[in-house]
N, C-alpha and C positions, 0 to 999 in steps of 0.2 A: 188557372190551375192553382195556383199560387194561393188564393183565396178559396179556394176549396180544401186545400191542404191545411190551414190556419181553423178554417172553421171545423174542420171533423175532429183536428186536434183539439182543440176548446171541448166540443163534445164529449170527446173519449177522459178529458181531464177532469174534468166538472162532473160529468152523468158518472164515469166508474168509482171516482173517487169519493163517492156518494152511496154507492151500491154497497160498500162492505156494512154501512150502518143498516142499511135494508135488510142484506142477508142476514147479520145479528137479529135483527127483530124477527124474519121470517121463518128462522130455524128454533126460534124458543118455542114454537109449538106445531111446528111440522117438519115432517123425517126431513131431513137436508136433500138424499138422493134425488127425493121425490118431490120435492119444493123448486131444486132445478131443473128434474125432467119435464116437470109441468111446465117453467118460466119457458123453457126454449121449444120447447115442442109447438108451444102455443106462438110464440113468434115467427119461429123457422113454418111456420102452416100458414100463417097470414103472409106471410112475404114469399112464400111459394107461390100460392094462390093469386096474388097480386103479378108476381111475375109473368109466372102464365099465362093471364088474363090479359097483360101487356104485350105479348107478343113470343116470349120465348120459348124455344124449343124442348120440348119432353126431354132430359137427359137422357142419354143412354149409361145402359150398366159399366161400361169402363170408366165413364163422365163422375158415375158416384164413388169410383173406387178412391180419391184421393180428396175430394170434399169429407167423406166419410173419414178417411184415418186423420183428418186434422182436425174436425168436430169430436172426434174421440179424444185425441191428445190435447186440445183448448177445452172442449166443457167437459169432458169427464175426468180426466185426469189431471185438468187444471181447476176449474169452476168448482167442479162436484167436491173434489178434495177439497177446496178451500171454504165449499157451505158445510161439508162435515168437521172441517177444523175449527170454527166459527161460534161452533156449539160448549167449546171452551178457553178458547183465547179471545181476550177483544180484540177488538174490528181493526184497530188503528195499528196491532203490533201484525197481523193478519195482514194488511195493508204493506205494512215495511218488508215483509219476507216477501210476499209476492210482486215487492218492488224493489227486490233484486232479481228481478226476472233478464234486465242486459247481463249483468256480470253470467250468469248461466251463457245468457247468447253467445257472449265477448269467447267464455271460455269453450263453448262446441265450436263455433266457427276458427278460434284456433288452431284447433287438429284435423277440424274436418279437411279431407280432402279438396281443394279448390276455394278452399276457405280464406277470408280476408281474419291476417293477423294484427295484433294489437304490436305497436312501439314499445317503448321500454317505457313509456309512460302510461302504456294502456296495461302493462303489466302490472307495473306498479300500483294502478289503480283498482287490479282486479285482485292482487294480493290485501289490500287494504281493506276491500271493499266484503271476501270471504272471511279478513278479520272482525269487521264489524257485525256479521252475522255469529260468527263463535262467541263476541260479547255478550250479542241477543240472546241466543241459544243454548250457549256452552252449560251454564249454570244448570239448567234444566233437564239437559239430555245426561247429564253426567251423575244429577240428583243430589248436586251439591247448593239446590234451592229450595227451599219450602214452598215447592209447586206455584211458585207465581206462575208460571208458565206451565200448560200443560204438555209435558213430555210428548206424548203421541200426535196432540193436536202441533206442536210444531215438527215432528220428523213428517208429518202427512201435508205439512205447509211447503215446506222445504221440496217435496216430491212433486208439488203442485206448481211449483216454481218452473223444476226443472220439466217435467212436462208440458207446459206453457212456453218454454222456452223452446223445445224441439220441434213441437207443433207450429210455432209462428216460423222457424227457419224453413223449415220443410215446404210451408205453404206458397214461398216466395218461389219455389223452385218447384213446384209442382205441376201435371197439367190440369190443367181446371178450365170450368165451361167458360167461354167468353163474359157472360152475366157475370157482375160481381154479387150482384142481389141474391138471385140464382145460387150462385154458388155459396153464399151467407144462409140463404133457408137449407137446403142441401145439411150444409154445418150443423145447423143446428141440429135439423129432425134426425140428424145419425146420432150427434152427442146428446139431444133428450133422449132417443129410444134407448143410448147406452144407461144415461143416468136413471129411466124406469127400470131397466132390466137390473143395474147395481143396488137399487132399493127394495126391490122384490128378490135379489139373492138373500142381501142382508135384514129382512124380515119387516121392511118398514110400512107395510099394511098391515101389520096387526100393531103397528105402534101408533097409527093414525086413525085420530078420532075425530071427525070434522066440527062436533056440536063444539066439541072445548079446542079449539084454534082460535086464537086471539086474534081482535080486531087490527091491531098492528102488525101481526103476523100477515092478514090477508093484505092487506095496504104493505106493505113488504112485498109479499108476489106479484101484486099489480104493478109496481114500481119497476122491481124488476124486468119483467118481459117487456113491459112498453119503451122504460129511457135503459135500463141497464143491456137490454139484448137488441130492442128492436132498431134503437136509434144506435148506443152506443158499438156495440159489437159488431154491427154494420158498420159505421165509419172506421171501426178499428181495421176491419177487415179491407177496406177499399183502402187505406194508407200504408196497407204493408204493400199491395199492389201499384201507387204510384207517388210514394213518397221514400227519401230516401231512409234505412233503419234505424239510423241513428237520431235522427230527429222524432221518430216514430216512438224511439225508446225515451223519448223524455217524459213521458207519461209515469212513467214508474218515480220518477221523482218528486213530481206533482201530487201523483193521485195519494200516496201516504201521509202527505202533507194534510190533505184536506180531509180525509178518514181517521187519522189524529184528531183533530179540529172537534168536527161532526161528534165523533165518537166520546169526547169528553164532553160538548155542548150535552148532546142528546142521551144518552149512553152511561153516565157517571164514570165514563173509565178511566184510571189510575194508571200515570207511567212517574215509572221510576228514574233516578239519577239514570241508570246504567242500559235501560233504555230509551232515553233519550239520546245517552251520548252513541249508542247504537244507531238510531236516528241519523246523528250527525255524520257519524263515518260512512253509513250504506250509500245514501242520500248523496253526499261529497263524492265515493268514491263511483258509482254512477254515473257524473256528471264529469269527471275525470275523464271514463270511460268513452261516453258518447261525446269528447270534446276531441280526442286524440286521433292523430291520423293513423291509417289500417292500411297493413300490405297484405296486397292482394297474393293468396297462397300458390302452387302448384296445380296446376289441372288438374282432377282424378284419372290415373290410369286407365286404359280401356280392359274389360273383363277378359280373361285369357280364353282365346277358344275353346269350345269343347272337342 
């Protein structure tokens, strides 16, 4: 187990933290909504078909109801937002927002009911850590920066964070089919159908032209669905299931590391003093977070009869 644990984490660090350069390329000339609906639909279809082909049972309708709400809150509300944010922030600051996705965790599972709380070191960390992002952010959202940053595309980063964050709490405590495969195809084909349905409210079939889709766009989508959905999102999905969360979340400190990296190699992207040092505190205070010991909260009360 031990070694299954190690290896999917490798996976999830390496393959995702690869994927935000992908998504830059795939979104310069395909609608973002509709770039992810296609990436996961087409995964969550081959790993369905795969499963059942393997032996598993037909879901039933109560089986998809909680596959479904966390393929909504992880690829629509997380993924989708961050291929639509992607279209004007680079990849690598895109990377650091959605790698405070613990501190989000740190801070629901605080208040939540039954929830394990953070020490006075994990507080501190988490205080530090919403500091470093007001460094990141602050300038931009206040309009006290000449648009390095694009305003929208980070409050819609930040929204992706915290959605990505609910959805992985949620999933741990959810019930779901035995299949972990199963229930990762599931995820998807609910979060692709969401993300077709979000590109088609917001008009992105009359913005898609297939003859002018760049070469590197299409090799961006293919990347995508195969390491960033099919391998990696599957192992990400099977270590919230058998590994503990805190090690789970060390990806978020990894993966911006190397979408930094990537994204200046390949990308020509520019960071500034003050995102770096943004960097350094998200990063640190992260690591903070997922090093501290956690009390375990209160039970949730039982619902008053009716």
């Amino acid at each position: 187990m031990k070694v299954k644990i190690w290896v999917s984490l490798l996976l999830v660090y390496i393959l995702w933290g690869s994927t935000y350069l992908a998504i830059r390329f795939a979104v310069e000339t395909i609608p973002p909504f509709l770039m992810a609906g296609t990436r996961f639909l087409i995964a969550g279809s081959i790993l369905y078909l795969w499963r059942r082909a393997a032996g598993d049972p037909v879901p039933t309708r109560r089986q998809w109801q909680s596959p479904a709400l966390i393929g909504l809150l992880l690829l629509l509300g997380g993924n989708g937002m961050l291929s639509w944010a992607e279209q004007n922030v680079p990849s690598g600051v895109a990377a650091l927002l959605i790698g405070s996705v613990p501190l989000w965790m740190a801070a629901i599972e605080a208040v939540r009911p039954g929830g394990t709380r953070p020490n006075w070191i994990g507080v501190l960390g988490l205080v530090v850590g919403f500091g470093g992002i007001a460094i990141l952010v602050g300038p931009s959202l206040s309009g006290g920066s000449k648009a390095e940053l694009h305003p929208l595309g980070i409050a819609v980063l930040l929204f992706a964070s915290l959605s990505w964050s609910i959805g992985s709490i949620y999933s741990r405590h959810a019930e779901l089919p035995q299949s972990p495969l199963l229930t990762t195809s599931m995820e998807m084909l609910a979060g692709g159908a969401g993300l077709i349905l979000a590109g088609t409210a917001t008009g992105e079939w009359r913005a898609l032209a297939l003859p002018s889709v760049a070469l590197r766009s299409w090799l961006g989508l293919v990347y995508l669905a195969v390491f960033g959905s099919m391998v990696a999102y599957t192992a990400y999905t099977w270590l919230l299931r058998n590994a503990p969360l805190p090690l789970v979340s060390t990806y978020a400190y990894v993966n911006p590391l190397i979408a930094i990296l990537l994204g200046s190699l390949f990308a020509r992207e520019g960071f500034t003093a003050r995102i770096l040092a943004a960097a350094f505190v998200i990063v640190g205070s992260v690591v903070v977070i997922n090093l501290s010991p956690r009390i375990k909260g209160p039970a949730p009360s039982a619902a008053p009869a009716d």
